[in-house]
KOLBA-186885 format. One record per residue (C-alpha): x, y, z; residue in three letters. Coordinates in steps of 0.02 Angstrom, whole numbers, plus 32768, in hexadecimal, padded with zeros to 4 digits. Example, Ala and Ser with C-alpha at 12.3 -4.5 7.8 and 13.67 -1.06 7.14 Angstrom:
! KOLBA-186885
82677F1F8186ALA 82AC7FCB8165SER 
This chain:
! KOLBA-186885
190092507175UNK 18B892CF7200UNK 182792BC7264UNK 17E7932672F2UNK 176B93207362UNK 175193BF73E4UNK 17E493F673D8UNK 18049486745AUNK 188A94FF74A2UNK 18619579751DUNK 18E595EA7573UNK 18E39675760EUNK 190B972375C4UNK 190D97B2763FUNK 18A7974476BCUNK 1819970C7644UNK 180D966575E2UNK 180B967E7535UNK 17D495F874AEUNK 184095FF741CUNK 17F7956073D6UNK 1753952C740DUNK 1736947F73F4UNK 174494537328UNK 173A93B572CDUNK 179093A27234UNK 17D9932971B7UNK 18509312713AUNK 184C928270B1UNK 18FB922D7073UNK 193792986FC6UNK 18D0933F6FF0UNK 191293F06FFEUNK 18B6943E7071UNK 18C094ED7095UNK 189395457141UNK 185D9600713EUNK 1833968371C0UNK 182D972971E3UNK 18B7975A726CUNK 18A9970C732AUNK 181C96A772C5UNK 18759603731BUNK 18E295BF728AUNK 198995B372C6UNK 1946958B7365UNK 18EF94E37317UNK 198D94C6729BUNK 1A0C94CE7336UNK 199094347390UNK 199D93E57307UNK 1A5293E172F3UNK 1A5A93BA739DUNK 1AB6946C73D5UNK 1A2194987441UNK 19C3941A74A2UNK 18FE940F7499UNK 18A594427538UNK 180F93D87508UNK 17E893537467UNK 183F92D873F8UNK 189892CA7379UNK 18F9924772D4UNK 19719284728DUNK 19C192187208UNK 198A91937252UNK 19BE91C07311UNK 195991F173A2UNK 198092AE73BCUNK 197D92917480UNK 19D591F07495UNK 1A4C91DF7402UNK 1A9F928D73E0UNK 1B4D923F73A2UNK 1AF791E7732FUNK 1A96924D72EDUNK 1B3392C972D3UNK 1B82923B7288UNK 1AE7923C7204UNK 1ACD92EC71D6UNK 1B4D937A7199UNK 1B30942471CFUNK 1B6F94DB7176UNK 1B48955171E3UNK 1B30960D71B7UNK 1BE1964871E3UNK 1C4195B271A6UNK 1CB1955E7214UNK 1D68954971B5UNK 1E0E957C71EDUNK 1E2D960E717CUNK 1F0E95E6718BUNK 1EEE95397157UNK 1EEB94FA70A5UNK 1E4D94CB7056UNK 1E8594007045UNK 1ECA941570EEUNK 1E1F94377141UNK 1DC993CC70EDUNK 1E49933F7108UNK 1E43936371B7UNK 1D87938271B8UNK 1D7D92C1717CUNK 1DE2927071F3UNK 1D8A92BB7294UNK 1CED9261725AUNK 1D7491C47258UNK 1D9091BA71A3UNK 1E529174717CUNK 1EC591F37147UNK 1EC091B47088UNK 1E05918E7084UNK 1DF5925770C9UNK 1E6E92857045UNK 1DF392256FAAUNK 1D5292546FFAUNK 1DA493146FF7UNK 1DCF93136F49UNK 1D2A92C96F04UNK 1CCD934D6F68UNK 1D3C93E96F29UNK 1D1593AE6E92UNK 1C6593A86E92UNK 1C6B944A6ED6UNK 1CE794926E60UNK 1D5D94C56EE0UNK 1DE594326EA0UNK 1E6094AF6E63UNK 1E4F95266F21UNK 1E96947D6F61UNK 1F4F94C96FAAUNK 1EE095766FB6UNK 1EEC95BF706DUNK 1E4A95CF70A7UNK 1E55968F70D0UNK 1E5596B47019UNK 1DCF967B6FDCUNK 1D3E96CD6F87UNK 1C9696CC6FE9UNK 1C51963C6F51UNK 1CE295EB6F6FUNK 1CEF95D6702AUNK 1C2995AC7028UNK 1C4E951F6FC0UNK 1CD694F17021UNK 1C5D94EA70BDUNK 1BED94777064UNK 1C7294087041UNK 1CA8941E70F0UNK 1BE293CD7134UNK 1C0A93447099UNK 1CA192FD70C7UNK 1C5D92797127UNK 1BDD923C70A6UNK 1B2A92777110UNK 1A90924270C8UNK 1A3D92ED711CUNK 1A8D93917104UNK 1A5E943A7168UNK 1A8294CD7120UNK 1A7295817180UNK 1A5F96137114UNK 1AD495B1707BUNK 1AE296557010UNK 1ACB96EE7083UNK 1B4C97767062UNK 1B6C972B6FA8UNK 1B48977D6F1EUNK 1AD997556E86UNK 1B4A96F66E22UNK 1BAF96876EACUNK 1AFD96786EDFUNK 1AB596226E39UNK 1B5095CB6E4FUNK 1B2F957B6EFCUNK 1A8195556ED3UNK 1AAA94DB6E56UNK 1B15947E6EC0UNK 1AA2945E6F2EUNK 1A12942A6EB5UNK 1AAF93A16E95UNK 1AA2936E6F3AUNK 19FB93306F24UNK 19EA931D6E6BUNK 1A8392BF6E5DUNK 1ACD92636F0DUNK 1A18925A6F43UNK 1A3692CA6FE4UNK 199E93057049UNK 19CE93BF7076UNK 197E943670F2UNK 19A394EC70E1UNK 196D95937137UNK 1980963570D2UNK 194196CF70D6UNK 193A96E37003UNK 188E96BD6FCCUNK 18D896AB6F0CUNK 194F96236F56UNK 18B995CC6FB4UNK 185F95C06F0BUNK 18DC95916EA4UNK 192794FE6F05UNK 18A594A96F8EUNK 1828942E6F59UNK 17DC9455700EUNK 17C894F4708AUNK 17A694F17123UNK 176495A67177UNK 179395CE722BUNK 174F965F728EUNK 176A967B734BUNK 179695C47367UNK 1700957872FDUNK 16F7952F7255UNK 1673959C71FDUNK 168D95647154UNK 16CF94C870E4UNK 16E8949E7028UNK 1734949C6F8CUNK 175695656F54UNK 16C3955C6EDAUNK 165095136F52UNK 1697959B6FD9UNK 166A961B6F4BUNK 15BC95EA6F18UNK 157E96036FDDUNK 159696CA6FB1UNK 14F496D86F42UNK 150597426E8FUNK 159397AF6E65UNK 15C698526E86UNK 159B98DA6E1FUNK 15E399866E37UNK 15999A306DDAUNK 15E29ADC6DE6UNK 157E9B736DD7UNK 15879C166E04UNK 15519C3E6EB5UNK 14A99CA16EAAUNK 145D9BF96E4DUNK 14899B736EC3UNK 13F29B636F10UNK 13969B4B6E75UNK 141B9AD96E2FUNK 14099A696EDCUNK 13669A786EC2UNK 13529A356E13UNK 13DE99A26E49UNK 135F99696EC1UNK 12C499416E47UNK 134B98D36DF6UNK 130398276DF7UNK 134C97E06E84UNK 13C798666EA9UNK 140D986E6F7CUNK 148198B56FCEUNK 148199516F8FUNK 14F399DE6FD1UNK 15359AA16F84UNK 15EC9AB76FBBUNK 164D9B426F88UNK 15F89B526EEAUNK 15CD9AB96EB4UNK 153A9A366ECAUNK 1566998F6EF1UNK 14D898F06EFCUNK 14E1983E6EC4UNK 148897F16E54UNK 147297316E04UNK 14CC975E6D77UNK 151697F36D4AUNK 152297E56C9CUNK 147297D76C8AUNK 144798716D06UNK 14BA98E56CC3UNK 145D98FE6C18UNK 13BA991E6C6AUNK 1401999E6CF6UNK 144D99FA6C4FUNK 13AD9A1D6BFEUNK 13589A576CABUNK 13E19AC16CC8UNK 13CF9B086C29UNK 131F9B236C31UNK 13349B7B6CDDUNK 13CC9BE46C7DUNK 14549BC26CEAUNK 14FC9BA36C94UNK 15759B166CE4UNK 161B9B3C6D0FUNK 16589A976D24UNK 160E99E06D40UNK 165A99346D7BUNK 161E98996D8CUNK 1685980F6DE8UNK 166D97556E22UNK 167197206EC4UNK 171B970A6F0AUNK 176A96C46FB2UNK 177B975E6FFCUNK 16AE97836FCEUNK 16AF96D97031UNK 170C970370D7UNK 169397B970D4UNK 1606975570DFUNK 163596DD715AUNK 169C973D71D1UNK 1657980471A6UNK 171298247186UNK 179D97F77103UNK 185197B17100UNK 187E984770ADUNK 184298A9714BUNK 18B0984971CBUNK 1986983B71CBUNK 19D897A171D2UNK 19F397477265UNK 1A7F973872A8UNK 1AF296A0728CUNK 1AD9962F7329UNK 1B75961D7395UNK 1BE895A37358UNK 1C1294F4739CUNK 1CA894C173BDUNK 1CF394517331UNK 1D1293B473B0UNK 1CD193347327UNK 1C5092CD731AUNK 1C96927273BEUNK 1C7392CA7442UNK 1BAE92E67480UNK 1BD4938E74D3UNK 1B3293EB74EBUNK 1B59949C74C1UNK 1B1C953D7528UNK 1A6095797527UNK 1A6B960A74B6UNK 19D89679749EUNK 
């Protein structure tokens, strides 16, 4: 459904040339979800917006539902649906207004719009928002509404930018099992960015790691998981037996990375289960009383540490790209270079 071969985009900033993307292949199978993660100005949007065809590659090639990148952009904006981060509805309009009209710029007939519309607000259990002005909608409700919106024209490849940022937990659960029905049940191959490692896990069957403008990591989230070796195991004492306590850690078989931090030792081992038993009985031996202990798995975020030396958690959202203007899937305008 996507494949890329060197795909680049370089831009002059204050009279240097930065890469944002430098060069990445990557591909995308028919019926995956695919999720692409990266700290901030780590090249994501950057790569999403090429392949959406808002930006245009300085170097490399591209398929995107079945279109060359270069020389077929109408089509392949004909192909794909897009929901960008900030939405793109007309919040005085009525929800089966947009979409109605969202239908017939990619040529649909006035009635097929209108059936398409309803079958999609129903999937997305926004039927009854139907003569709903956009403006007052919940934040769940006008997300859904922007899926719907990339839907409308039936794409067998649907991008989504940040789908549940500024949600919260419930509308979130809520979105996410929509689009596992994308997949699951009309068979839609979905590629998302997102900057919530717990939405990354639970939804993509693939991720795909990018960190300044290279691909440093690909997988399923388990496979992604296992590349951080043992799990974390965290042990508070009191301050004047760190050392000793760090000390001990280390003659665990096996034991690495081992740090003190505001009173507490942290190291990884194989298997924490197993270590913690043993570091109890040499800590009791040595007569130093715990004040706390944890012991975790490996997680995404223990994932993007070791790869990049920094976390999502660290960096803010991006910003949501600038938006294009809604002209249709008509008109091959190549919008501005934006940085």
């Amino acid at each position: 459904m996507i494949e890329a071969r060197g795909l680049t985009r370089t831009f002059r900033a204050r009279g240097r040339t930065v890469e944002a993307v430098r060069g990445i292949d990557l591909d995308v199978a028919a019926g995956e979800l695919v999720g692409f993660l990266g700290p901030n100005g780590a090249g994501k949007t950057t790569t999403l917006r090429m392949l959406t065809t808002l930006l245009k590659p300085t170097a490399g090639e591209a398929s995107v539902a079945g279109c060359d990148l270069a020389k077929d952009p109408v089509g392949v904006r004909r192909r794909i649906g897009y929901v960008a981060q900030g939405g793109g509805t007309t919040p005085e309009l009525k929800v089966i207004e947009e979409m109605v009209l969202q239908g017939r710029f990619y040529g649909l007939s006035k009635s097929d719009a209108a059936a398409r519309s309803a079958d999609l607000m129903k999937r997305l259990d926004i039927a009854e928002l139907d003569e709903r002005v956009i403006k007052t909608l919940s934040g769940g409700q006008r997300r859904r509404l922007d899926i719907a919106l990339g839907l409308v024209h039936d794409p067998r490849l649907l991008f989504l930018d940040e789908p549940s940022t500024g949600l919260d937990p419930q509308s979130r659960a809520n979105l996410w099992g929509h689009i596992r029905a994308l997949r699951d049940e009309h068979d839609t191959t979905v590629f998302l960015t997102t900057h919530y490692l717990d939405e990354a896990d639970a939804l993509c069957d693939r991720i795909l790691v990018i960190d300044h403008g290279d691909i440093v990591a690909e997988g399923s989230p388990d496979e992604l998981k296992a590349q951080v070796s043992g799990d974390g195991v965290e042990v508070g004492v009191h301050e004047e037996h760190l050392a000793t306590t760090a000390e001990i850690a280390a003659k665990l078989p096996d034991a690495h990375e081992i740090s003190t931090v505001d009173g507490k030792v942290r190291f990884r081992v194989p298997r924490g289960d197993t270590a913690i038993p043993e570091l109890l009985r040499e800590l009791d031996n040595a007569g130093i009383a715990m004040t706390s202990v944890q012991v975790h798995r490996p997680t995404l975020d223990d994932v993007f540490l070791t790869l990049t030396g920094r976390t999502l958690r660290d960096a803010e959202a991006e910003p949501p790209p600038a938006a294009a203007p809604n002209s249709g899937p008509e008109k091959d305008k190549e919008p501005s270079d934006v940085a």
